[in-house]
C-alpha positions in Angstrom: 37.0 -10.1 4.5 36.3 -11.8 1.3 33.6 -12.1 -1.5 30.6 -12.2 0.4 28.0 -15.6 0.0 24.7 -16.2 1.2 24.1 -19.3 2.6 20.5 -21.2 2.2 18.8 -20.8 6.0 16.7 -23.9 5.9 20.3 -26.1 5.3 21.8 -23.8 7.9 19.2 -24.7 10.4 19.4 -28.3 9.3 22.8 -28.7 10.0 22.1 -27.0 13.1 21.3 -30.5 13.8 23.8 -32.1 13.6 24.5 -35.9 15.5 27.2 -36.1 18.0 29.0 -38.6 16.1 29.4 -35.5 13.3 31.0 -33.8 16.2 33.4 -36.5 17.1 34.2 -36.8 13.0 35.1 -32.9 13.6 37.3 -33.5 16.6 39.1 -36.2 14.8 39.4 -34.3 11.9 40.3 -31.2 13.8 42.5 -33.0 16.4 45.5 -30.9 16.3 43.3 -27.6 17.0 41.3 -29.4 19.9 44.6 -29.5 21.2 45.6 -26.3 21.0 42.5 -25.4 23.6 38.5 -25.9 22.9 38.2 -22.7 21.2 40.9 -23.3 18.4 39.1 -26.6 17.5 35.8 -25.5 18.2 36.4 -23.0 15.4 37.8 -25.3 13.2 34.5 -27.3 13.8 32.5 -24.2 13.0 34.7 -23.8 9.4 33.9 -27.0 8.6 29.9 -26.9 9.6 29.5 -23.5 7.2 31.4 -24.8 4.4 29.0 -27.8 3.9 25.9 -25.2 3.4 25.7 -25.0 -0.2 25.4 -20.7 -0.7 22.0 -19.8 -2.5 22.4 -18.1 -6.1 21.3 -14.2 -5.1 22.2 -10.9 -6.7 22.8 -8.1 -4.7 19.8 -5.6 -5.6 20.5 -2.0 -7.2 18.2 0.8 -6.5 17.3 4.0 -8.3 14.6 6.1 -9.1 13.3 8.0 -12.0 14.1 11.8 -12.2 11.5 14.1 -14.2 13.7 15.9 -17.3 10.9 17.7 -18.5 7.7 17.6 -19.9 6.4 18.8 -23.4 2.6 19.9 -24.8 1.6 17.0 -27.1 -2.4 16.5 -28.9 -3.7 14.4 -25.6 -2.0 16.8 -22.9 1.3 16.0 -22.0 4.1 14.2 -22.4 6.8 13.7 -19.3 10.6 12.5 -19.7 12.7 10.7 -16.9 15.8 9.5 -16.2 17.8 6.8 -13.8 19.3 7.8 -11.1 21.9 5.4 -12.0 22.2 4.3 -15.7 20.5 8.0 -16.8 18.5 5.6 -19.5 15.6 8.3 -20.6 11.8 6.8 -20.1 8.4 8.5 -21.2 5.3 8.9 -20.1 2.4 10.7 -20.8 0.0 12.2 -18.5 -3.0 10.0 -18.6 -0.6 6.9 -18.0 -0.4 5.7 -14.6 2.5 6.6 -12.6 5.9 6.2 -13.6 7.0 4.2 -11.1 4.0 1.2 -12.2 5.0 1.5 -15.5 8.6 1.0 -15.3 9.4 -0.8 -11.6 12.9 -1.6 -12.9 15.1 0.0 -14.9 16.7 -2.4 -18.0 19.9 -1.7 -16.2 18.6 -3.7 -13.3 18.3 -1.6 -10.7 14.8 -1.2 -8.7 13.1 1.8 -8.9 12.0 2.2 -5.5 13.3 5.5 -5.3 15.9 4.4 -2.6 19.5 5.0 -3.5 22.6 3.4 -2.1 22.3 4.4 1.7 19.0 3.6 1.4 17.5 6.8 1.3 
């Protein structure tokens, strides 16, 4: 299997469409596989269908979640350290501040701090 790509669903569903004279175009262009038996050409009709859907520009997302290090006594209560899960980048916050995970939904390493990790749990 290769690199993967997304494809854009609304083109999909758009070529999904597609006249009959686009078909014969495919069985003319894929003439020696019609030959070879329905499904051969078929396929190569298929091929040729997907690689005219222009692939959307996506990242694949990274999760993570903050892990308390410690916390320490400062003059307005206290004072809490985290780290990612996955770039171990250190993050503060004190104890009046909301929670950590509004304060910092992503990581500047990218990853979502949802608290999910790579097999989703």
């Amino acid at each position: 299997m290769g690199e993967k790509k997304y494809i854009d669903a609304e083109q999909a569903r758009e070529l999904r469409q597609i006249s009959d004279t686009y078909f014969d175009t495919i069985e003319n262009n894929c003439g020696t596989q019609f030959a070879e038996g329905f499904a051969t050409g078929w396929m190569c009709g298929v091929d040729k269908v997907i690689n005219k859907i222009p692939t959307a520009d996506v990242e694949e997302v990274k999760h993570a979640r903050w892990i308390m290090d410690g916390q320490m006594k400062i003059k307005s209560g206290y004072r809490f350290t985290y780290h990612c899960s996955l770039c171990f980048r250190l993050v503060r916050r004190d104890l009046d501040d909301a929670p950590i995970n509004d304060i910092y939904p992503y990581c500047h390493c990218g990853a979502k701090m949802d608290g999910k990790e790579k097999d989703g749990v």
